[in-house]
OpenMM code with the backbone's topology and positions (N, CA, C; nanometers):
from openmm import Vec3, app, unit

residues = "UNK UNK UNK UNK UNK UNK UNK UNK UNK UNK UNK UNK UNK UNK UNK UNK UNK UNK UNK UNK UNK UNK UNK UNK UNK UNK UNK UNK UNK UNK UNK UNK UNK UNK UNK UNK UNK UNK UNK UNK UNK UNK UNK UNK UNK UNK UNK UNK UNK UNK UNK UNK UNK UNK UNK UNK UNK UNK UNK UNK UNK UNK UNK UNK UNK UNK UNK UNK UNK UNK UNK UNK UNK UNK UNK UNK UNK UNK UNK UNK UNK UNK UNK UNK UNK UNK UNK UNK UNK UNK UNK UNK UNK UNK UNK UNK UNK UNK UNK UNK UNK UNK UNK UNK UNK UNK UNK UNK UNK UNK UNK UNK UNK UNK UNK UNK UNK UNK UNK UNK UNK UNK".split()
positions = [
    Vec3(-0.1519, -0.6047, -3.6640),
    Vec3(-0.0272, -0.6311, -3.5959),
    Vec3(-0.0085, -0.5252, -3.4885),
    Vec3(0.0487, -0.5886, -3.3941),
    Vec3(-0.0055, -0.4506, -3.2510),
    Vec3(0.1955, -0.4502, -3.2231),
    Vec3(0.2054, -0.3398, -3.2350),
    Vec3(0.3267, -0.2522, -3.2268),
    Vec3(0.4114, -0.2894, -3.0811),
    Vec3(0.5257, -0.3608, -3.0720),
    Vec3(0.5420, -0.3518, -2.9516),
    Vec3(0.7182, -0.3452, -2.9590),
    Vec3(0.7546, -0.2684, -2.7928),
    Vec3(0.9303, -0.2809, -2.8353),
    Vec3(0.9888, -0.4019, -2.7595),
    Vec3(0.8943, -0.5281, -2.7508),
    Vec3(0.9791, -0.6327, -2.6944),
    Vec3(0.9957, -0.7136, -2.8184),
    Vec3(1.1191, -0.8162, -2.8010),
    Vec3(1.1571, -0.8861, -2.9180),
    Vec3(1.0619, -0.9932, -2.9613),
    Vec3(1.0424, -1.0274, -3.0685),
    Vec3(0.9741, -1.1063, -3.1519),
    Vec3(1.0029, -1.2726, -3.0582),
    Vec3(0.8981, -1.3479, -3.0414),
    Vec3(0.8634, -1.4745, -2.9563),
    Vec3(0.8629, -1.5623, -3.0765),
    Vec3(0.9310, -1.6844, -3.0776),
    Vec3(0.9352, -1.7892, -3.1564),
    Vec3(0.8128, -1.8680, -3.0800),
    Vec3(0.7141, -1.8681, -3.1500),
    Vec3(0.5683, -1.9733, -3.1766),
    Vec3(0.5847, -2.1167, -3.1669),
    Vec3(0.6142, -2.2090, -3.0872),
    Vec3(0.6024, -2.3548, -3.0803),
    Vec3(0.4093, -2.4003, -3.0314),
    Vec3(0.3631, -2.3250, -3.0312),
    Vec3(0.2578, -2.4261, -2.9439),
    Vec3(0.1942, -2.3567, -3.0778),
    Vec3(0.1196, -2.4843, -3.1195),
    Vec3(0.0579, -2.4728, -3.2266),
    Vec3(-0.1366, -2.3865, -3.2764),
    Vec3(-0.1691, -2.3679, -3.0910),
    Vec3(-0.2708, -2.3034, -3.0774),
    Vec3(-0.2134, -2.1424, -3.0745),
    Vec3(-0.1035, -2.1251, -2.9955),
    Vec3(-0.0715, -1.9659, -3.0026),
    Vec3(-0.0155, -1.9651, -3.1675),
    Vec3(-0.0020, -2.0039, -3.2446),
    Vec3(0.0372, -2.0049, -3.3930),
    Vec3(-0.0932, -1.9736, -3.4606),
    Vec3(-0.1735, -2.0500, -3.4352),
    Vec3(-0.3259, -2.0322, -3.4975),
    Vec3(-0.3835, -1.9242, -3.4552),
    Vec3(-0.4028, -1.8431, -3.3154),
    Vec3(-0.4167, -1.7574, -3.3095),
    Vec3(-0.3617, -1.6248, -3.3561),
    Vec3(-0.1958, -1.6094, -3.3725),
    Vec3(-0.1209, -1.5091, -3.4469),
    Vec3(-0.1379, -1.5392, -3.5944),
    Vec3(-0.2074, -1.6295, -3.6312),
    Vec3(-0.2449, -1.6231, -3.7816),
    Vec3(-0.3532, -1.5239, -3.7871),
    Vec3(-0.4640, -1.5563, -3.7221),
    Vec3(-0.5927, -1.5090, -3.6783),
    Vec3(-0.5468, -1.3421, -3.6735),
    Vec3(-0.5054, -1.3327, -3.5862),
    Vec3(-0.4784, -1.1870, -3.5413),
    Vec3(-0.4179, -1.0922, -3.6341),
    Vec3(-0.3150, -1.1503, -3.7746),
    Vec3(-0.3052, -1.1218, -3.9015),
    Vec3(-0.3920, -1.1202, -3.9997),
    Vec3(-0.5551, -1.2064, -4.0114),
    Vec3(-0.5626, -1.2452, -4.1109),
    Vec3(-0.6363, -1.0846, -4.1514),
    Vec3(-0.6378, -1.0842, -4.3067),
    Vec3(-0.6784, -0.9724, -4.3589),
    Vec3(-0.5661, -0.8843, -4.4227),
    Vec3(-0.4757, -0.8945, -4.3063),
    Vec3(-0.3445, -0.7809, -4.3620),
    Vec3(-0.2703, -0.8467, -4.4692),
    Vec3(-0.2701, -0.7490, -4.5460),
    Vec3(-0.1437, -0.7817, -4.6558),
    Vec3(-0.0513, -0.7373, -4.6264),
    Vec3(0.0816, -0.8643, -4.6520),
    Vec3(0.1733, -0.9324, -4.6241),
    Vec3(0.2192, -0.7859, -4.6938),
    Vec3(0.3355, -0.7331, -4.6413),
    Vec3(0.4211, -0.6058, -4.7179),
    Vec3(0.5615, -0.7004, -4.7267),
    Vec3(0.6341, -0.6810, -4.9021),
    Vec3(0.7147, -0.8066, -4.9281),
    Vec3(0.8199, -0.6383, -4.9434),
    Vec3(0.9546, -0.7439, -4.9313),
    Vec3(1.0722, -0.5406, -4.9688),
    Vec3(1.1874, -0.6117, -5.0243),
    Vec3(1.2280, -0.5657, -5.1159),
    Vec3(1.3328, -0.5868, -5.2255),
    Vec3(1.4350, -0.6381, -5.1355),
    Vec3(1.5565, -0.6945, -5.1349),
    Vec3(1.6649, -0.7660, -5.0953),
    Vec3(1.7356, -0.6120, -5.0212),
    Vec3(1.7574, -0.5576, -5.1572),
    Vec3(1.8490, -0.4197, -5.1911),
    Vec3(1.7816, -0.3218, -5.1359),
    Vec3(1.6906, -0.3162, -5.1096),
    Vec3(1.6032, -0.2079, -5.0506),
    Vec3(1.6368, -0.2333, -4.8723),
    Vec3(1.6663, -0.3735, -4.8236),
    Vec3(1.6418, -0.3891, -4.6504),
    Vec3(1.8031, -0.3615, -4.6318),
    Vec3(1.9156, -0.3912, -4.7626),
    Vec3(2.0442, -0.3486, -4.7238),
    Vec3(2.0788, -0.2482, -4.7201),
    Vec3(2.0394, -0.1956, -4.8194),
    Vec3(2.0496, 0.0079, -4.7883),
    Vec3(1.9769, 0.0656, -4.6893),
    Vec3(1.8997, 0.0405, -4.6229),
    Vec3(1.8191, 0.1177, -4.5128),
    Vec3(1.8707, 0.0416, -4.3380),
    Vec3(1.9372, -0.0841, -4.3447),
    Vec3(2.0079, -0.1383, -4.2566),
    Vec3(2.1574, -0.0607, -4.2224),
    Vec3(2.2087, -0.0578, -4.3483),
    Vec3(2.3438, -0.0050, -4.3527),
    Vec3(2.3318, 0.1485, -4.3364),
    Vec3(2.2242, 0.2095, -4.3984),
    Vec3(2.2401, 0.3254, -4.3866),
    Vec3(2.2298, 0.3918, -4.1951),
    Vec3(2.1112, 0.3209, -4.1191),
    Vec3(2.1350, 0.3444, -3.9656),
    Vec3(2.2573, 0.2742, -3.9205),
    Vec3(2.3170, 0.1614, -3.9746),
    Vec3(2.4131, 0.1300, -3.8995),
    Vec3(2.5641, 0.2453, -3.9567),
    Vec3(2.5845, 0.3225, -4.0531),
    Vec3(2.6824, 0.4136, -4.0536),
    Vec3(2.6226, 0.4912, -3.9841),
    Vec3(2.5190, 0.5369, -3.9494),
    Vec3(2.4612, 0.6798, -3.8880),
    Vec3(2.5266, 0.5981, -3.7484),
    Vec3(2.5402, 0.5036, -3.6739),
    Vec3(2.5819, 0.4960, -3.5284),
    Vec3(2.4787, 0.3883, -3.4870),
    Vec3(2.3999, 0.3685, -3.5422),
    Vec3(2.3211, 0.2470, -3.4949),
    Vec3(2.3465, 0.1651, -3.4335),
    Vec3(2.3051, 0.0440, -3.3408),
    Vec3(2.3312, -0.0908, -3.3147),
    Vec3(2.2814, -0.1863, -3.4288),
    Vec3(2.3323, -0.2551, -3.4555),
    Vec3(2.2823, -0.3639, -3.5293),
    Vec3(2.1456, -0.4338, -3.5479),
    Vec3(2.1311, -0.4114, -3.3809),
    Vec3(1.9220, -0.4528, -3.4192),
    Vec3(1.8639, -0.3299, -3.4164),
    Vec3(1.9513, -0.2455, -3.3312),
    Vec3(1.8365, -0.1129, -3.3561),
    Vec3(1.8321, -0.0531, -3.5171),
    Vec3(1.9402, -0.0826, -3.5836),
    Vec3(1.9004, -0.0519, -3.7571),
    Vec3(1.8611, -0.1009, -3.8462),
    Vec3(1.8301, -0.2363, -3.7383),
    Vec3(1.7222, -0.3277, -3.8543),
    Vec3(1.6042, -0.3246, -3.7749),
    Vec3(1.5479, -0.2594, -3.6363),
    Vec3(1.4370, -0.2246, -3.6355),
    Vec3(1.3811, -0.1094, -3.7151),
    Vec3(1.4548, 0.0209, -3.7332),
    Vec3(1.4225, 0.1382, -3.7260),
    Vec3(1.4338, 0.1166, -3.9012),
    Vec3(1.4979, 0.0239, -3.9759),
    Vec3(1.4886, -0.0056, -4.1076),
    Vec3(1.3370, -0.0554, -4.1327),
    Vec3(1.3133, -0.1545, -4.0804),
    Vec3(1.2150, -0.1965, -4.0982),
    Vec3(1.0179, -0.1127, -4.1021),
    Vec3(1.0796, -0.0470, -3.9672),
    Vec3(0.9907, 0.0779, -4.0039),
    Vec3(0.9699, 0.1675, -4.1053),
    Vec3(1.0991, 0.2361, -4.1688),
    Vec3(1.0943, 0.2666, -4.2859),
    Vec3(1.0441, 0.2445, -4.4076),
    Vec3(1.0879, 0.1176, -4.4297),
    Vec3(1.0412, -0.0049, -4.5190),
    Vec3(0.8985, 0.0070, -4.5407),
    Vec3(0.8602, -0.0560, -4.4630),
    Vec3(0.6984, -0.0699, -4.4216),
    Vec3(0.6566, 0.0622, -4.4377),
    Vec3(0.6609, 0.1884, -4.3591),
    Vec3(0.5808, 0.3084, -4.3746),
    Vec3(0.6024, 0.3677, -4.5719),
    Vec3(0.7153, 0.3873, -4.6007),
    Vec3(0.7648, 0.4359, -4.7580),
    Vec3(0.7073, 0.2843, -4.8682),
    Vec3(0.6816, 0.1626, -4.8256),
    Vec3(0.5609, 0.0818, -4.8995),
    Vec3(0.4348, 0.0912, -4.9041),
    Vec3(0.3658, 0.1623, -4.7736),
    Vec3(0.2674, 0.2199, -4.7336),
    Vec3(0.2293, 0.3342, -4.8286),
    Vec3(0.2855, 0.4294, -4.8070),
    Vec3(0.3216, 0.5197, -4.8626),
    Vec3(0.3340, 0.5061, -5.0452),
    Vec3(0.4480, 0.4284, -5.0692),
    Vec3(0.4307, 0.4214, -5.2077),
    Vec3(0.5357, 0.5204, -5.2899),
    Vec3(0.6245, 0.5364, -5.1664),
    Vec3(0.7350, 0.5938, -5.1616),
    Vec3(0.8891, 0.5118, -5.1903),
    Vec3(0.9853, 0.5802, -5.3056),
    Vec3(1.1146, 0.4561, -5.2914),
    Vec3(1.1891, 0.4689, -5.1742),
    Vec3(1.2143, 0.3783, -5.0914),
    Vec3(1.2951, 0.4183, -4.9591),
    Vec3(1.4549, 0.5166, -4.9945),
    Vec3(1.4677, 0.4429, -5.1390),
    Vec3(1.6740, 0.5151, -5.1609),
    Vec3(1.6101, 0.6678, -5.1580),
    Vec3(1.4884, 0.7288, -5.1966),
    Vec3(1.4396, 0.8871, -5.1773),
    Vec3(1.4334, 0.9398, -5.0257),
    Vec3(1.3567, 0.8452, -4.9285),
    Vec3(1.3748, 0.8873, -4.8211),
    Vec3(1.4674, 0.8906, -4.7313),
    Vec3(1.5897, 0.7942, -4.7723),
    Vec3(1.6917, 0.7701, -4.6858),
    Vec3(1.7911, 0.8713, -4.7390),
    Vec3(1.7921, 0.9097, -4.8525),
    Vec3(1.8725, 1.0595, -4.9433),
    Vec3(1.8131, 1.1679, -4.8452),
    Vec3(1.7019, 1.2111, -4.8570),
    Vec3(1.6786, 1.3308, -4.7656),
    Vec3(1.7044, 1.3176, -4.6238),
    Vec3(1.7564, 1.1921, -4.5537),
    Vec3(1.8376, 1.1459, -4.3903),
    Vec3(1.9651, 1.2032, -4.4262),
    Vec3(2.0319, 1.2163, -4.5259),
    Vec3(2.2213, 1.2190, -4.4970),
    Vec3(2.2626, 1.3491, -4.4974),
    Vec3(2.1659, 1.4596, -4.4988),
    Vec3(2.1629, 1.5844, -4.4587),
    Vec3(2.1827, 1.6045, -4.3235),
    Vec3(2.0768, 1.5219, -4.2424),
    Vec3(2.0719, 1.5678, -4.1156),
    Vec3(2.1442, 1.5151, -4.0044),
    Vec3(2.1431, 1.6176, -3.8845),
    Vec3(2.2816, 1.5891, -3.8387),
    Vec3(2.2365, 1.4654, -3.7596),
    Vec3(2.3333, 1.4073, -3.6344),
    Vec3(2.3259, 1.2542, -3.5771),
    Vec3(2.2072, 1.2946, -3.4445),
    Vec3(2.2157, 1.4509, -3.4336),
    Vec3(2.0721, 1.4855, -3.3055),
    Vec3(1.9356, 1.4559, -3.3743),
    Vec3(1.9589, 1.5533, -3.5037),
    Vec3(1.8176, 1.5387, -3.5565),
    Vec3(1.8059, 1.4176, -3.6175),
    Vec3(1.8759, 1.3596, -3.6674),
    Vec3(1.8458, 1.2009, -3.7110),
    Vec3(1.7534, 1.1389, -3.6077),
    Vec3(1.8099, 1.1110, -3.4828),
    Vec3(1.7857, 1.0519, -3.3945),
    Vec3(1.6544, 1.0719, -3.3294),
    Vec3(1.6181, 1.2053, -3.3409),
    Vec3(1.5385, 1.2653, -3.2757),
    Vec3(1.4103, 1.2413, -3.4284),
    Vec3(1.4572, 1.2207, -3.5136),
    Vec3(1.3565, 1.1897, -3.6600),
    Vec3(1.3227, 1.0127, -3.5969),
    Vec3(1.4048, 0.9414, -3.5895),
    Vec3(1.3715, 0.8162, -3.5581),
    Vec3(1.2950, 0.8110, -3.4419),
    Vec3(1.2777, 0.8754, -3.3754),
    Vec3(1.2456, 0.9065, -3.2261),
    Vec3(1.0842, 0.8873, -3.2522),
    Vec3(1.0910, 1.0012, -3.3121),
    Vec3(0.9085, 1.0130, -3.3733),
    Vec3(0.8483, 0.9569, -3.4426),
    Vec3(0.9208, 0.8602, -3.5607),
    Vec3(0.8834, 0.7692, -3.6680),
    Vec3(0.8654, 0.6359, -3.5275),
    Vec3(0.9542, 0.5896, -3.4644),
    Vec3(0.9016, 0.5028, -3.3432),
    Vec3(0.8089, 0.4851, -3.2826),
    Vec3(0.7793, 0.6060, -3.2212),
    Vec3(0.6820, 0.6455, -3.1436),
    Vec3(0.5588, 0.6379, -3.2172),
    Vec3(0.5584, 0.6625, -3.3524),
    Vec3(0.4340, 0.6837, -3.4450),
    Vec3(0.4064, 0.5073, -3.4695),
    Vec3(0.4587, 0.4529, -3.4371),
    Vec3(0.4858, 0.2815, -3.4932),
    Vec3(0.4752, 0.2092, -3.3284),
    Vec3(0.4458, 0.2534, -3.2026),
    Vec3(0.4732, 0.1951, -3.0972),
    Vec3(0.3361, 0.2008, -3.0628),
    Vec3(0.2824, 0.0819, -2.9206),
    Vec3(0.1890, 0.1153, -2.8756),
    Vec3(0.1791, 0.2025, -2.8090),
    Vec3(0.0406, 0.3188, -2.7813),
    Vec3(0.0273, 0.4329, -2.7185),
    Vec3(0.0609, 0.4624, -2.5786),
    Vec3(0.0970, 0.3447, -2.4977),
    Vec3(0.1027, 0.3326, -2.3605),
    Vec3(0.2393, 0.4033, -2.3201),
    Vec3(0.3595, 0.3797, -2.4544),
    Vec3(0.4549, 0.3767, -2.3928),
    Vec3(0.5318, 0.5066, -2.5403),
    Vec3(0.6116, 0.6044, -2.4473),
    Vec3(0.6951, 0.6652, -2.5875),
    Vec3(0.8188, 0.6835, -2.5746),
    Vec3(0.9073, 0.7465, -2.6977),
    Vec3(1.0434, 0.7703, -2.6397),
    Vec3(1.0542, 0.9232, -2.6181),
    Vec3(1.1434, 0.9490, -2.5844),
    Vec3(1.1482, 1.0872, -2.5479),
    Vec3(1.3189, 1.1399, -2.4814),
    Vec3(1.3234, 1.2929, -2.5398),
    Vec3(1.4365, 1.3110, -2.5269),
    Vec3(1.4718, 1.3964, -2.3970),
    Vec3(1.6144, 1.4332, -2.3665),
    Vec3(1.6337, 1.4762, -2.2348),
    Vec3(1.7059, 1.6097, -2.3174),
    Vec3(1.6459, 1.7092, -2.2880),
    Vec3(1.7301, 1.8230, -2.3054),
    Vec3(1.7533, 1.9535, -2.1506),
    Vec3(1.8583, 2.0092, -2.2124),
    Vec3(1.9816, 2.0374, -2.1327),
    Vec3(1.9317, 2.2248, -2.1141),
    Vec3(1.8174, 2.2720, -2.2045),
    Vec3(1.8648, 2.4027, -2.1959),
    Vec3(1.7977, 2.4729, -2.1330),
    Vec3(1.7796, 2.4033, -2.0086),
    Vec3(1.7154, 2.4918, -1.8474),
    Vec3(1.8566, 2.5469, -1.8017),
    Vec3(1.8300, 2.6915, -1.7393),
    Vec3(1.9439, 2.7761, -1.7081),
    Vec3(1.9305, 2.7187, -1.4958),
    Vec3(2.0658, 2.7390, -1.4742),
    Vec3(2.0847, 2.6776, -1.3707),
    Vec3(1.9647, 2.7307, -1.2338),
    Vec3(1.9624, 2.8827, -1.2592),
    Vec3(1.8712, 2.9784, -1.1529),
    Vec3(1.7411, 2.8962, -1.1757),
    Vec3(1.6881, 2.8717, -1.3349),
    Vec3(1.5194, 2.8251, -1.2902),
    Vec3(1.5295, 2.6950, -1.2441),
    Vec3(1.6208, 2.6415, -1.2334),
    Vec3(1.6132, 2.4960, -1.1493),
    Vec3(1.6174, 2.5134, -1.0422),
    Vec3(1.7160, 2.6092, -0.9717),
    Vec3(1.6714, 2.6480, -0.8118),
    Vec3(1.5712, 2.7083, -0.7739),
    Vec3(1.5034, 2.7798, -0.8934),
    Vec3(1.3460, 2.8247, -0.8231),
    Vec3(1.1917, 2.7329, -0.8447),
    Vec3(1.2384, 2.6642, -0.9292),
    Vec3(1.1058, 2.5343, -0.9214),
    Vec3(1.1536, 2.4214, -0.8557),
    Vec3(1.2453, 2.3913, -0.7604),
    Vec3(1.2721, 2.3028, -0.6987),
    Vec3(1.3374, 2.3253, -0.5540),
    Vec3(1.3360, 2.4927, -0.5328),
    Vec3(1.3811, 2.5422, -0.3897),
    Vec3(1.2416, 2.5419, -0.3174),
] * unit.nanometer
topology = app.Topology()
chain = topology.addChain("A")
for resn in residues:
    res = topology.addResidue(resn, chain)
    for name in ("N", "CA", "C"):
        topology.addAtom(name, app.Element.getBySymbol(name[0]), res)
């Protein structure tokens, strides 16, 4: 399955269907408890989430802590510590680790002092 951040394409033509079978076959199907996709949905959507972005960034979870062999309610307990930067900046990298290589996310920080901006750009 090749990682991508555009939305999922509903399959009508029955040759591009046969081929996205193809392009699956081998992988096992990863199945996730009911209760397991509502707690890891709800839990990004109290952190500030959008609604699809916490059922993408759930879903990642899901999948990597099944991988893993990990209970997600363990990994999402060690999230409610951290604050809404480092959260974000945790999802940031779990993304990126789950995206194709072409493309990443990345953050904008603030703590260039005003003088070295006038001397690498005077």
């Amino acid at each position: 399955m090749t990682a991508t951040n555009l939305p999922a394409e509903t399959v009508e033509d029955s040759a591009a269907a046969t081929k996205l079978y193809f392009e699956r076959y081998g992988e096992q199907a990863l199945e996730f408890a009911a209760n397991d996709v509502t707690l890891a949905v709800s839990f990004f959507e109290r952190a500030g989430f959008d609604s699809d972005a916490a059922t993408t960034v759930a879903m990642v979870i899901l999948r990597q802590a099944k991988i893993d062999g990990e209970p997600v309610a363990q990994i999402l307990d060690t999230m409610t510590s951290f604050s809404t930067v480092t959260l974000s900046q945790l999802v940031g990298e779990v993304l990126n680790n789950n995206r194709v290589s072409t493309s990443i996310l990345g953050f904008r920080t603030t703590d260039v002092k005003p003088n070295q901006i006038r001397n690498i750009f005077a």
